[in-house]
C-alpha positions in Angstrom: -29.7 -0.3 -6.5 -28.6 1.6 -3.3 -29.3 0.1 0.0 -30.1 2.3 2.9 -29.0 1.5 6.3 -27.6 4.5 8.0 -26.8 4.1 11.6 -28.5 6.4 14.2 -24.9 8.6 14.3 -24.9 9.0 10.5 -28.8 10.5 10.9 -27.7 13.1 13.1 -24.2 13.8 11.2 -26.8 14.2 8.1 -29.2 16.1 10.1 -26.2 18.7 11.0 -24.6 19.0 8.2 -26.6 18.3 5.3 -29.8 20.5 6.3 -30.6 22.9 4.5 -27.4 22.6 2.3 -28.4 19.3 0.8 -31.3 18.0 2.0 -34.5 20.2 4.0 -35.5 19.1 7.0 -38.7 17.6 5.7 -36.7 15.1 3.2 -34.4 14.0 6.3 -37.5 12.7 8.0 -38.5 10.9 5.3 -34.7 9.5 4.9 -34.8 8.4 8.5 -38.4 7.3 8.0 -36.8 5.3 4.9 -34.1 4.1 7.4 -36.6 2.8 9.9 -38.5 1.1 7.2 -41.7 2.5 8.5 -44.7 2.8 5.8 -44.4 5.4 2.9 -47.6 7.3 1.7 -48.0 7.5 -2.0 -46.6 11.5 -2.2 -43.8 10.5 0.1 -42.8 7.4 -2.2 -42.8 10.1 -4.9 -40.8 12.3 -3.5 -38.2 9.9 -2.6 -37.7 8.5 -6.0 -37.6 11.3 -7.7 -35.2 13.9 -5.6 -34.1 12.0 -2.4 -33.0 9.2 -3.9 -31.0 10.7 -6.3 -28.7 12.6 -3.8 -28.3 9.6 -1.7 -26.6 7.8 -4.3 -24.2 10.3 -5.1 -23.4 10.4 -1.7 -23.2 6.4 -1.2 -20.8 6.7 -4.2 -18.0 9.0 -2.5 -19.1 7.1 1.1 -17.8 4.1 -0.3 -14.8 5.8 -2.3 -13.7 7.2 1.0 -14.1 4.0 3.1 -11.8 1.6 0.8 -8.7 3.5 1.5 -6.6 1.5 3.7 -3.4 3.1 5.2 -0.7 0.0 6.5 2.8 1.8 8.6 1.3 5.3 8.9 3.4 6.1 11.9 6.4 5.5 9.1 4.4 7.9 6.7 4.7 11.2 6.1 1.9 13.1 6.7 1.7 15.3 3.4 2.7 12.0 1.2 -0.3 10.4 3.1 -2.7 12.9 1.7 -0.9 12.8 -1.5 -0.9 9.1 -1.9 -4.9 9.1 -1.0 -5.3 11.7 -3.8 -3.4 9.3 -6.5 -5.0 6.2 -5.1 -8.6 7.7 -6.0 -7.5 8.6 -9.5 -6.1 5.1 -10.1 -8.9 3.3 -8.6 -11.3 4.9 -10.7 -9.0 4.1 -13.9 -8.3 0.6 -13.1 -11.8 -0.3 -11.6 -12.4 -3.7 -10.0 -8.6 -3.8 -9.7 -6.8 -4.0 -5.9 -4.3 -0.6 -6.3 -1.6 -0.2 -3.4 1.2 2.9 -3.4 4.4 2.0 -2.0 7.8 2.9 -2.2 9.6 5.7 -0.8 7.8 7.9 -1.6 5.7 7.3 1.5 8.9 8.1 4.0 11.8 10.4 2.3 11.5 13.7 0.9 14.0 12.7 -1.9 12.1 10.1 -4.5 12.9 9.1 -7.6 9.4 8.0 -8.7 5.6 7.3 -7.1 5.3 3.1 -7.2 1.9 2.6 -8.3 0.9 -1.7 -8.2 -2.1 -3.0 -9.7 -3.0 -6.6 -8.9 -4.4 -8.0 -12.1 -4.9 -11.2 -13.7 -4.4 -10.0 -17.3 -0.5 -9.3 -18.6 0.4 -6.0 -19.0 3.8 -4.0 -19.5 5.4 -2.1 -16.4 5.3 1.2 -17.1 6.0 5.1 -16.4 3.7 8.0 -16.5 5.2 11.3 -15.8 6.3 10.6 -12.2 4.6 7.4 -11.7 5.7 4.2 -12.1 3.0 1.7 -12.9 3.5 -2.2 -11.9 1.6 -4.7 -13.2 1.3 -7.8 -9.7 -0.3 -11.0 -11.2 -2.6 -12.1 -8.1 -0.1 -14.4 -7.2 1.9 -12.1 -5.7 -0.6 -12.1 -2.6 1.9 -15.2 -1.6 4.9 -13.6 -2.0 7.5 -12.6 0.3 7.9 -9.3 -1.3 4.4 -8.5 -1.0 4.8 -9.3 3.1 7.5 -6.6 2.5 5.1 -4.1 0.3 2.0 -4.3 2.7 3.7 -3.3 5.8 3.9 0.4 4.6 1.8 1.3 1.8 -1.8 2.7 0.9 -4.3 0.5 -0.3 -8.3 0.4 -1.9 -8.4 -2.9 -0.2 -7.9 -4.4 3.3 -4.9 -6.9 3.4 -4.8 -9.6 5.2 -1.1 -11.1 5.1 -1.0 -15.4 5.2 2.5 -15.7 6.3 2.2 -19.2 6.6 2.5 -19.2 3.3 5.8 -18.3 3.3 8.3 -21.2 3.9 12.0 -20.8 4.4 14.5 -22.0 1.7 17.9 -22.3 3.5 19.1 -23.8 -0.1 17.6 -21.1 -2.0 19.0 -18.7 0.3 22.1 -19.9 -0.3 21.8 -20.0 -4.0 20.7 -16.3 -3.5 24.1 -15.5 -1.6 26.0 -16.8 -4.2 24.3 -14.7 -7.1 24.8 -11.3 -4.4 28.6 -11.9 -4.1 28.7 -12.1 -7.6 27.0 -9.2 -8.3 28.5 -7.3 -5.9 32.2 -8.4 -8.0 31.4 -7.5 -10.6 27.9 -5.0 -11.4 28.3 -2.9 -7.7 26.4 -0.6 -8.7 23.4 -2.3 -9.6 22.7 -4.8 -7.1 19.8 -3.5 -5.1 17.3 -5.4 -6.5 19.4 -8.7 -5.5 20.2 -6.9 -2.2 16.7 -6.5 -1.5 15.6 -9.9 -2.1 18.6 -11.5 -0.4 17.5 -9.5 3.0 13.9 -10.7 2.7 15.5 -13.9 2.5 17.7 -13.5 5.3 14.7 -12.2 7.4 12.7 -15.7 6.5 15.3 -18.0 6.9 16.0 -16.8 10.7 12.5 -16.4 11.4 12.7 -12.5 12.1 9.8 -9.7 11.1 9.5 -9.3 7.5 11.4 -5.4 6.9 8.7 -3.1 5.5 10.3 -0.9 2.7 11.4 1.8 4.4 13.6 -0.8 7.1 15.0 -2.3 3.6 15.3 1.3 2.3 17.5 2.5 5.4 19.3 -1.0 5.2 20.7 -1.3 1.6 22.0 2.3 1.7 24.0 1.4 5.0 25.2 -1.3 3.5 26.4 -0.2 0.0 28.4 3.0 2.4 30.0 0.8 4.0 32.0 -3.1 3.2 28.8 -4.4 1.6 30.5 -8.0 1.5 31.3 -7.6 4.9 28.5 -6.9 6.0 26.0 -9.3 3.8 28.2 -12.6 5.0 28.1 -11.9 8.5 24.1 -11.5 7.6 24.2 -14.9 6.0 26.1 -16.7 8.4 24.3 -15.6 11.1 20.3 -15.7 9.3 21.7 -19.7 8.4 23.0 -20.1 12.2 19.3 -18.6 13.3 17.3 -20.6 11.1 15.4 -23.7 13.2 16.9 -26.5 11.3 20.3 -25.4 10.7 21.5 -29.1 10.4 19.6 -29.8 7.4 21.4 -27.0 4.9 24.9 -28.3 6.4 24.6 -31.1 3.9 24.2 -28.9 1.1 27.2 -27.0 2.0 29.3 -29.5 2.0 28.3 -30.3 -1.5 28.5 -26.6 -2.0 32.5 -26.4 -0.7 33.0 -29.6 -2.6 31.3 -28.2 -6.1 33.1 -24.6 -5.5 36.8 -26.2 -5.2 36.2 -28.2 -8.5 35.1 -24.4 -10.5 37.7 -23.0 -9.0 40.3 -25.2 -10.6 38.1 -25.0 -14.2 37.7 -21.1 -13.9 41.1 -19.9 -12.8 39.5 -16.0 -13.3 37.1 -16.9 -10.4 39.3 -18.6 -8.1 38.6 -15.5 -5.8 35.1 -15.6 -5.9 34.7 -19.3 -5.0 37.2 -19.0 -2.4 35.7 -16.4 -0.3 32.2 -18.6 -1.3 34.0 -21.6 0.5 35.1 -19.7 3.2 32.0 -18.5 4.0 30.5 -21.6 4.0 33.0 -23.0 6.5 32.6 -20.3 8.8 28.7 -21.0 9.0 29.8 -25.2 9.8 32.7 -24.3 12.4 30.2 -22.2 14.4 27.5 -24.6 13.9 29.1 -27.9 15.0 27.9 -29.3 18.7 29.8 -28.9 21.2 29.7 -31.1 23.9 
């Protein structure tokens, strides 16, 4: 059942440019009559029902298609990937109906892509897929908690408004850490695969020092400076300085302790990582010499 409550600017827009291509003049005064909720004769209920009604639908249908599109970092957009990205969002929206659809990725902000991220948030498991040039991701609704959702829903195009609960979001200085650890590694040994730990790792980092979430195309621009350049360099003086930033730096020096303590004992066990747990202990250090009071 379609309710009709146009507003006195949506008359006249009807009025203008619906007349005679749509509807005739006589049918928009009995719409507006409709709108008033002034008293229908018999013929004019009649004629309503039958023809008026009819259209109205089909126009409340692409009214309310058009008004759940939702574009989040559109100064970061480009302007022809906008139009694009509204075009795909329709299609998928009327395939996965019900279902909260966003498009992110780079596609949004570099000419060069490598595929069109398509998420759907559903509560039923499904496998991650590609279509041609679109990559469809399956986002349980958990993921509305997450801090690479904060990340997602800074730049992207939605069916549905989002509304971000950072305060959901709590910093894990330990997990951080942990995190750290697993980078260096990977960045040792698998270099040329590590931007999914890269990326995660700077989300982290942006947490723990209580600093703006990066959208995607700030983690985008960010990774590749980093992997041109000293990427170990440059991710430890990121985590020593997100640890040093982080409002209870005191209570993660405890850890690290334990950390330095638990890294010396591998490194004696695993002679072919000495190197890695030495520059892990080192870093760690650093973080507690600049982080000790001075008086």
């Amino acid at each position: 059942m379609v309710k009709y409550s146009f507003a006195t600017k949506e008359i006249k827009f009807l009025r203008e440019e619906a007349v005679p291509y749509v509807f005739t003049s006589h049918q928009m005064d009995l719409i507006e009559k409709k709108a008033k909720g002034a008293y229908f004769q018999a013929s004019e209920k009649v004629e309503f029902s039958r023809s008026i009604s009819k259209k109205l639908r089909i126009l409340s249908h692409f009214h309310h298609e058009n008004n759940n599109l939702y574009v989040y970092g559109e100064e970061k957009t480009l302007a022809v990937r906008k139009k694009l990205a509204i075009t795909y969002l329709k299609k998928f929206a009327r395939r996965f109906r019900g279902k909260h659809i966003i498009i992110g990725g780079s596609f949004l902000y570099t000419t060069m892509f490598n595929d069109i991220d398509i998420f759907v948030v559903s509560k039923y498991e499904k496998e991650d897929h590609k279509e041609g040039k679109f990559h469809i991701t399956f986002l349980k609704p958990s993921v509305y908690s997450s801090l690479l959702f904060a990340s997602l829903a800074k730049l992207c195009v939605s069916n549905q408004k989002i509304e971000l609960n950072q305060s959901s979001l709590s910093p894990n200085p330990d997990a951080f850490i942990a995190l750290y650890q697993e980078l260096c590694f990977d960045l040792d040994k698998h270099p040329h695969s590590v931007k999914s730990t890269l990326r995660d790792f700077l989300l982290h980092a942006a947490l723990v020092s209580a600093r703006p979430i990066p959208d995607s195309r700030e983690l985008h621009k960010t990774i590749n400076t980093i992997l041109h350049a000293d990427a170990k360099m440059f991710t430890r003086y990121i985590f020593v300085q997100s640890i040093l930033l982080h409002p209870n730096v005191q209570q993660t020096q405890k850890t690290m302790r334990d950390l330095i303590n638990s890294y010396t004992d591998l490194a004696l066990q695993y002679p072919a990582y000495v190197v890695h747990y030495n520059y892990m202990i080192d870093t760690l250090r650093e973080v507690l010499n600049i982080g000790k009071p001075r008086f």
